[in-house]
C-alpha positions as CSV (number, residue, x, y, z in Angstrom):
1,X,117.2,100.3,121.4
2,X,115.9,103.0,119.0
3,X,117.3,101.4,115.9
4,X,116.0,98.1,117.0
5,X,112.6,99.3,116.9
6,X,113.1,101.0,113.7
7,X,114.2,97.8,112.3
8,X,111.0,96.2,113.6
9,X,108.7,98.7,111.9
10,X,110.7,98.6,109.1
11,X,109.7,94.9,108.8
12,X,106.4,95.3,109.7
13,X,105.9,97.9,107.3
14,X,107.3,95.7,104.1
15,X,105.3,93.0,105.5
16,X,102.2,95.1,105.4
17,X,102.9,96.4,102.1
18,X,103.8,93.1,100.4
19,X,100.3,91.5,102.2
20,X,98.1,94.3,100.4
21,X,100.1,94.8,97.1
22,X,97.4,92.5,95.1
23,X,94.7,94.8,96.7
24,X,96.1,97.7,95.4
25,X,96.0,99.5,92.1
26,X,97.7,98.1,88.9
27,X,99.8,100.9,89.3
28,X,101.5,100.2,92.7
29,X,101.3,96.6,92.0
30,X,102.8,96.3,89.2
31,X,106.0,98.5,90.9
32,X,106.2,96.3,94.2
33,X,105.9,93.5,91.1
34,X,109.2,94.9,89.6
35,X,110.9,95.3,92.7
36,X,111.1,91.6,93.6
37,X,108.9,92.4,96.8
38,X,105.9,90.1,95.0
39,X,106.6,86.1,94.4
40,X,103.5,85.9,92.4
């Protein structure tokens, strides 16, 4: 049960960050950019 919660934040949390990458920073941007997280 505890790792399936983990799993869910986990998600929620790469959702989160992916949704507000373009409102960050160049800097953090540009790194979610290089990891693949950002289609765009």
């Amino acid at each position: 049960m505890f790792l399936l919660m983990l799993f869910v934040l986990s998600v929620a949390v790469v959702l989160i960050v992916t949704a507000l990458a373009p409102l960050l920073p160049a800097g953090p941007a540009r790194t979610l950019g290089n990891l693949g997280w950002r289609d765009k």
